[in-house]
C-alpha positions, -999 to 999 in steps of 0.1 A, spaced: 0 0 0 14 32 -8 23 53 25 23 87 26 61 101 25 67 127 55 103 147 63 114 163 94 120 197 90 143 224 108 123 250 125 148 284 126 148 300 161 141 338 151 168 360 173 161 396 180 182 423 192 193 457 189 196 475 155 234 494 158 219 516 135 195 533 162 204 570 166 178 576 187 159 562 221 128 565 198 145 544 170 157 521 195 129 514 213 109 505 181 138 481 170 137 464 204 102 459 202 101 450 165 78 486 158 82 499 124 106 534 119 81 558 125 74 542 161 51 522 179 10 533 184 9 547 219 -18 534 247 -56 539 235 -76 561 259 -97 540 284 -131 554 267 -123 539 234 -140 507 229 -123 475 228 -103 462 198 -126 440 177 -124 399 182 -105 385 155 -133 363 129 -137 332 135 -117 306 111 -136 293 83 -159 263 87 -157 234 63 -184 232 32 -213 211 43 -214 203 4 -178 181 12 -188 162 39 -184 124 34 -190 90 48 -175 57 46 -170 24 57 -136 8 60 -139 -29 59 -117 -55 86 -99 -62 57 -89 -29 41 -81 -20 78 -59 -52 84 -36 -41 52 -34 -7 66 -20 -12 99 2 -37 91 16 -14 66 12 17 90 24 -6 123 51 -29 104 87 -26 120 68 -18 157 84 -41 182 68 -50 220 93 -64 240 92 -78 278 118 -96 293 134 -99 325 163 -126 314 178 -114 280 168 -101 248 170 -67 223 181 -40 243 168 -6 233 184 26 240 165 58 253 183 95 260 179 110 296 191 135 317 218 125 341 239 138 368 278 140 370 292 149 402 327 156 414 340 156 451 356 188 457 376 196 489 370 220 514 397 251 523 405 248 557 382 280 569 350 262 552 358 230 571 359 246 611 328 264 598 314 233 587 328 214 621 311 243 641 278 237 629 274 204 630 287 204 668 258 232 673 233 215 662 203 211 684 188 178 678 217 156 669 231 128 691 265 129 695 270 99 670 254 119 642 273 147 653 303 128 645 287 119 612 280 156 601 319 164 610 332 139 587 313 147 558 333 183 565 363 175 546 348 184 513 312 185 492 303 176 460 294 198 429 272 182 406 261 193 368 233 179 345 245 162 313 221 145 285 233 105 281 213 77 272 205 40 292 193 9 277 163 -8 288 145 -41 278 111 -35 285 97 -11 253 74 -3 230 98 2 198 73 21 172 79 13 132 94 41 111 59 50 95 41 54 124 63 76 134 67 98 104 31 103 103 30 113 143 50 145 129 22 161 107 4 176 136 31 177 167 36 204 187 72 190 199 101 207 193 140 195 207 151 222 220 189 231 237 171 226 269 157 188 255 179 157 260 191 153 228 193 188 225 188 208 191 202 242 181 185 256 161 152 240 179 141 208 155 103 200 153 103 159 162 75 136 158 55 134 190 53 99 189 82 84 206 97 49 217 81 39 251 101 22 280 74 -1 302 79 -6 339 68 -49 342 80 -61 374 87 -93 380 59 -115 394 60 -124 432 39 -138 456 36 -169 485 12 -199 481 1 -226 509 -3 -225 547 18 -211 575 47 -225 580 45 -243 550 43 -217 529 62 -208 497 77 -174 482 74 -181 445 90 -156 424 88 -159 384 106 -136 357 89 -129 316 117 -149 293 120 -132 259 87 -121 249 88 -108 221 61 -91 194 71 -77 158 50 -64 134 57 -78 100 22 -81 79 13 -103 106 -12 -84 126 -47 -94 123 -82 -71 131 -117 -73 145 -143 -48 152 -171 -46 174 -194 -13 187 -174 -10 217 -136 -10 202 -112 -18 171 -89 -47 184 -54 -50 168 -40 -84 176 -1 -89 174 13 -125 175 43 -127 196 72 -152 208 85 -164 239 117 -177 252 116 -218 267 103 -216 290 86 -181 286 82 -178 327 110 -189 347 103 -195 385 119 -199 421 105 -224 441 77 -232 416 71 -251 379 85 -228 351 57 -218 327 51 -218 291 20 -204 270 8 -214 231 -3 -188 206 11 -156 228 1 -125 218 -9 -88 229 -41 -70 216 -45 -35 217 -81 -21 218 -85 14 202 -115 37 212 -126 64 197 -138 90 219 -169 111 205 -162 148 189 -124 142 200 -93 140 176 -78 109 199 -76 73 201 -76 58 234 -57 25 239 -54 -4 262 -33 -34 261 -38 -70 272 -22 -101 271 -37 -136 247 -29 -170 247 -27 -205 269 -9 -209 298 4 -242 309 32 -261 335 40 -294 335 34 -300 373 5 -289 391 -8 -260 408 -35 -245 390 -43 -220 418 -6 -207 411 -9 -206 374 -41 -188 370 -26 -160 398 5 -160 375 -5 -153 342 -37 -127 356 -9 -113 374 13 -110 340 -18 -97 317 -29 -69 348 9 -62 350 13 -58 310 -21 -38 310 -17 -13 337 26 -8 327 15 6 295 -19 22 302 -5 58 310 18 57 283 2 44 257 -29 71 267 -8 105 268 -24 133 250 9 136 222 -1 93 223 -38 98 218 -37 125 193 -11 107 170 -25 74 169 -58 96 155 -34 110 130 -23 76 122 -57 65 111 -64 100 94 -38 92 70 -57 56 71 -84 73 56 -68 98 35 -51 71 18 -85 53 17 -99 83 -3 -70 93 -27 -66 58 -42 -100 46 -40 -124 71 -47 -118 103 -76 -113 129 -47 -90 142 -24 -89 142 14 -93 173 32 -97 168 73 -106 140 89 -142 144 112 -150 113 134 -143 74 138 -171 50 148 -166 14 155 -190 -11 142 -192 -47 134 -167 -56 108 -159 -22 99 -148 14 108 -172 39 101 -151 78 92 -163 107 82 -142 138 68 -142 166 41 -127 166 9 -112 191 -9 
């Protein structure tokens, strides 16, 4: 399917200053605040009526309002097209490491002149409340202090959300991010950036005890390799509550590894995503959940149905705030505006305009939007 080609673009901080020209405080004054030669308009008197409110913008032509209907399978070719390179991972052994920037802190121990160390020494030994243990405590930390400074690095993390490249191209038609020389990376002049970015998850690992006092058991089980990666392998259903988007995914053997209980595997592993569409709103809502069969080779039933509700609550509530940020929510609506504007440049004889509203129903999407 042919995807709509976007390019980052450099956005030119504007700098203003002084004109060396200015011969005059007049002249000087208008340059600083960007007035033209002759000078800026003074203060109105305060019985003049108000300025006039601007007009409002332009509403869309009734006459170019469309509908259609976008079947399961026109929308299975378009995400997997839109979604393809996107990569879910959630591990707590090994796997694809992923690297995200962020701010960190570099300090350096610097030593204190002999003045600032008695002064240092004198208060700590004045200090009402202290016991003479953590009196002795403060004094030692005398010798010197530490200056610190902010610096932008990067960590690597194995828990993600690694979004394909044209999902987030198309995330940079509407953003309202910029990097900046104050962002980490940072950007000078300031960039505009796609406000869709890669998405670290917090999953901890699953814990909890099983039996009786004193026999009871700590059981503690890590998520081995788990992997999802869309390529044309995504597959779609629709109901009037939600669009579901169901990825297949892989695990390592076993895919749960466990202290002091059976290791854990599962058949046909995979995450859904369910995609609302909230009314009169340019946003798409999102919530993700774990599918598939869970099995051991040993009993405990009561263990295994704690373990893997406790892995699809913890793989529903790590992502739930991230996936559901406003940039999140308005650029997955972008993402299937471009759905639809692709929808209407190669199959009907018009050209998209702006997108109006998505509807779920059974086995379709229902859009409307204006044409040009």
């Amino acid at each position: 399917m042919k995807m709509t080609t976007l390019a980052l673009f450099t956005l030119l901080v504007p700098l203003a200053g002084c004109d060396p020209a200015a011969s005059s405080v007049g002249e000087l004054d208008s340059a600083l605040r960007n007035c033209p030669p002759e000078g800026c308009p003074g203060p109105g008197d305060p019985g003049d009526p108000p300025p006039k409110k601007p007009p409002p913008p332009p509403q869309p032509d009734p006459a170019k309002y469309r509908t259609a209907y976008l079947s399961i399978a026109y929308l299975q070719q378009a995400l997997n097209a839109d979604l393809d390179g996107t990569r879910i991972q959630i591990t707590h052994t090994t796997g694809q490491a992923l690297t995200f920037p962020s701010f960190m802190q570099s300090c350096t121990h610097v030593g204190n002149t002999a003045a600032e160390q008695q002064e240092c020494e004198d208060a700590c030994n004045s200090a009402d409340g202290l016991t003479p243990a953590q009196k002795a405590t403060c004094r030692a930390n005398c010798a010197g202090h530490d200056v610190c400074s902010t610096f932008c690095g990067s960590h690597t993390a194995m828990n993600y959300v690694r979004w394909g490249f044209n999902l987030i191209a198309a995330s940079l038609q509407s953003s309202s991010k910029y990097c900046t020389s104050t962002t980490c990376p940072a950007c000078n002049p300031a960039v505009k950036v796609p406000s869709l970015a890669n998405l670290e998850l917090n999953i901890p690992e699953y814990s909890n005890s099983f039996g009786i006092w004193p026999a009871e058991v700590d059981v503690t089980c890590r998520l081995n390799q788990i992997a999802l990666q869309v390529a044309g392998n995504i597959t779609v259903d629709s109901t009037p509550d939600a669009l579901y988007v169901t990825m297949p995914g892989t695990t390592g053997s076993p895919a749960v590894i466990c202290d002091n209980a059976p290791d854990a595997n599962v058949d046909n592993f995979g995450v859904q995503l369910r995609f609302t569409f909230p009314w009169a709103q340019a946003a798409v809502a999102t919530e993700a959940s774990t599918v598939g069969d869970w099995h051991i080779l040993a009993p405990g039933v009561a263990y295994l149905t704690d373990l893997s509700g406790r892995i699809s609550d913890g793989v529903k509530s790590g992502t739930h705030n991230m996936l559901n940020s406003p940039d999140n929510q308005k650029a997955l609506f972008n993402a299937f505006a471009g759905i639809v504007e692709q929808y209407v440049d190669t199959q009907t004889s018009e050209k998209f305009a702006k997108m109006g509203y998505i509807e779920s129903q059974y086995g379709q999407l229902k859009v409307t939007y204006y044409v040009q």
